[in-house]
N, C-alpha and C positions, 0 to 999 in steps of 0.2 A: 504493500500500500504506500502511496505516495505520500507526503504532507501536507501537499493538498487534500488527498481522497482523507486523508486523517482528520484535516481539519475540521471538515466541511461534515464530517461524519458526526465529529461530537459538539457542531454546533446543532444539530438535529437534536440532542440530550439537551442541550442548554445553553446559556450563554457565557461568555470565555472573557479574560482577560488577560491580555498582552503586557508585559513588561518592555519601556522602551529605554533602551540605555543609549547617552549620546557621548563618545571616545573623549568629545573636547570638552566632557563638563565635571569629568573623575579620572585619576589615574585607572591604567589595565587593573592593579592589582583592587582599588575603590571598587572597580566598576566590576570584577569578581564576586564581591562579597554582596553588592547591590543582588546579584545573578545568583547567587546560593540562598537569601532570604525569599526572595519571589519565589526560587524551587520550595523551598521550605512550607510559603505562604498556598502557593495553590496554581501560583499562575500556572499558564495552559505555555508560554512561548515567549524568547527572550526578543526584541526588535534591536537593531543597531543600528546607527544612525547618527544625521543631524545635519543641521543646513548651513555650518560654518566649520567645517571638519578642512584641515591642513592636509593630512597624508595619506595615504593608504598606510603605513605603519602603522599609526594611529587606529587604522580600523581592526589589522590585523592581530595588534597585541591586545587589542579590546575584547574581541573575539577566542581569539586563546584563551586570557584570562577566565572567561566566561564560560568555558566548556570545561574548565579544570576544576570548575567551581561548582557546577549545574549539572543537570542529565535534560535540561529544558532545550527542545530545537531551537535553534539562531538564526534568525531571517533580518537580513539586510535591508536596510531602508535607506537605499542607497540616493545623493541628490548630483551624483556623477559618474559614471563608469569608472573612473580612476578611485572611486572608496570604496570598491567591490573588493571581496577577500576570501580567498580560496578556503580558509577554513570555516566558513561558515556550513550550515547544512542548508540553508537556500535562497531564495531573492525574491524582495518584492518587484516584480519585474514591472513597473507601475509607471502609467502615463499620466503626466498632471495636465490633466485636463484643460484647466483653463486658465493656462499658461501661455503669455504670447512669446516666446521664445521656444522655438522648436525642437529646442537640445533638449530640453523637459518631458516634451510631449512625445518624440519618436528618436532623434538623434544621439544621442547619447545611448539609448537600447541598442543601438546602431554599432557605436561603437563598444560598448560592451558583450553583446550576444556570444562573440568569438570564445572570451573571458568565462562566460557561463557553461558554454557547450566543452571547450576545453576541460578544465576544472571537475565537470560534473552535479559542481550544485544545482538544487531545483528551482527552476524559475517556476513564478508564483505571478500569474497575469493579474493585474488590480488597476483599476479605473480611481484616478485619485484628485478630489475636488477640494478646494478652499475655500472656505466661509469666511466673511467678516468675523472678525476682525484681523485676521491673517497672520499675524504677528511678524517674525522674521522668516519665517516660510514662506509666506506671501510675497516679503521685499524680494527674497534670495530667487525665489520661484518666479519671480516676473509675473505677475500674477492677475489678469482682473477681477479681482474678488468680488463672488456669488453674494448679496446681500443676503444679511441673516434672515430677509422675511421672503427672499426670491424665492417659494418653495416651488413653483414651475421649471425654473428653470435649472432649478438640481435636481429635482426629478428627470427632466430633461436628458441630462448628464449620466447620469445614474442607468437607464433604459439603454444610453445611445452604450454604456459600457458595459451593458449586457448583452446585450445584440453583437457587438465587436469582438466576442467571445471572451469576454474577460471572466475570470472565478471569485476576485470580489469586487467591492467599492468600497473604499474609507470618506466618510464625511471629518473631513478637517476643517477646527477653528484656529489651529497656529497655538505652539507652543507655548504657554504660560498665559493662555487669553483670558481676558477678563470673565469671559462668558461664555459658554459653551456652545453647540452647535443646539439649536430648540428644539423642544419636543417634536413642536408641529412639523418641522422641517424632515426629523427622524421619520417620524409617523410614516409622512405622506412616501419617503422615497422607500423605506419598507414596504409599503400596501403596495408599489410598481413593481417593483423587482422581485427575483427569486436565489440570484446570488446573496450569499452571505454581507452583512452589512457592518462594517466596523467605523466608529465614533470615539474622536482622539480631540484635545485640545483644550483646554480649562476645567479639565475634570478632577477636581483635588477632593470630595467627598465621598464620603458613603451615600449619604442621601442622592448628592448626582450621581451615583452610578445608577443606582436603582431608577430614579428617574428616565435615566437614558433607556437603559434595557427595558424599563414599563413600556416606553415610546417607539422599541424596535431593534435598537440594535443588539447587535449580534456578537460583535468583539467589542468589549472596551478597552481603549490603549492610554496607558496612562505614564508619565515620564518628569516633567518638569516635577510634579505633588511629591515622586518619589524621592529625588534630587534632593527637595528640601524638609523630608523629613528623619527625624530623629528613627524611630522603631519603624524602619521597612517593613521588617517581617507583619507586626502588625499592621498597618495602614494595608497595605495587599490583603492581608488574612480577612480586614474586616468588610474591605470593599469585594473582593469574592464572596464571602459569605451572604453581602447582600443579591448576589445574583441567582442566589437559590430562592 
């Protein structure tokens, strides 16, 4: 079974939460121990990433760390082909959508694919949208950002990246936002589609998580809340628990 066919299998049991760890925001060895409390805690999958990352080293000793620490899969949230990294076990091989720079959107897959297919890790197709407020993902992504009340036309997005054959959609509000991606917004692009649905960006509660999942989604990815909290293992342990 793939990690895809894994994923997508036990989000049918329930709903999943992603641990997102970002190379430039913890040392390898910090960001190890972030990756052994989330195993600890519940999470379903480690993300790695981030939209101001220097090296590929950088991603690569992140990663390391992170599997010496864990037995959780490691999937790349890569904003370059040059932060992809062979020891991961796969890729979010993912098109931002509503990105006017087309290194975002197909190019950069372009030049990575070779990277992927070489290596062996699994590429993971995901259709990947920006909500207001966008934060530095928005700036770094070139981005014209989907107003938080647009819900037509992330619905929109959402269909067109299902149709395209894509196997998820992440609804992004941008790392450390004020505000999350809205209920209604969840709602409505859940009730179109039938790929799994994951919602990242301002989610620092228990109560938001539940909220979100009430609303639809399917993964919730959470990153900057963890960064700044004291007891990881706990803030994970409680915000999974609310997903039961």
């Amino acid at each position: 079974m793939t990690l895809t066919e894994k994923i997508k299998t036990q989000v049918q049991e329930g709903p999943l939460h992603f641990s997102l760890i970002d190379p430039d925001k913890q040392s390898p060895s910090e960001a190890g121990t972030l990756a052994a409390h989330a195993d600890d805690a519940g999470s379903a999958a480690i993300m790695v990433g981030g939209s101001t990352l220097l090296s590929q080293k950088q991603v690569d000793d992140t990663v390391k760390a992170i599997k010496e620490n864990s037995s959780l899969p490691v999937i790349l949230f890569p904003s370059a082909a040059k932060f992809l990294s062979q020891y991961a076990d796969a890729v979010f091989f993912m098109s931002l959508l509503n990105s006017r720079n087309l290194g975002y959107v197909i190019r950069e897959h372009v030049k990575g694919a070779p990277f992927v297919k070489h290596t062996g890790i699994e590429p993971i197709s995901m259709g990947y949208l920006i909500v207001e407020p966008g934060m530095t993902a928005g700036k770094m992504g070139e981005v014209d950002l989907v107003k938080k009340d647009d819900i037509k036309t992330a619905v929109g997005y959402a269909l067109s990246a299902e149709y395209l054959g894509m196997d998820f959609f992440y609804l992004e509000a941008g790392s450390g936002a004020s505000e999350p991606v809205s209920d209604e917004m969840i709602a409505a692009v859940k009730q179109n589609i039938s790929i799994p649905l994951c919602v990242g960006g301002g989610i620092r509660s228990v109560k938001t998580v539940k909220q979100k999942v009430m609303a639809g989604a399917d993964i919730i990815v959470t990153g900057t809340a963890l960064e700044k909290e004291e007891d990881v293992k706990q803030k994970i342990g409680a915000m999974i628990h609310s997903l039961k």
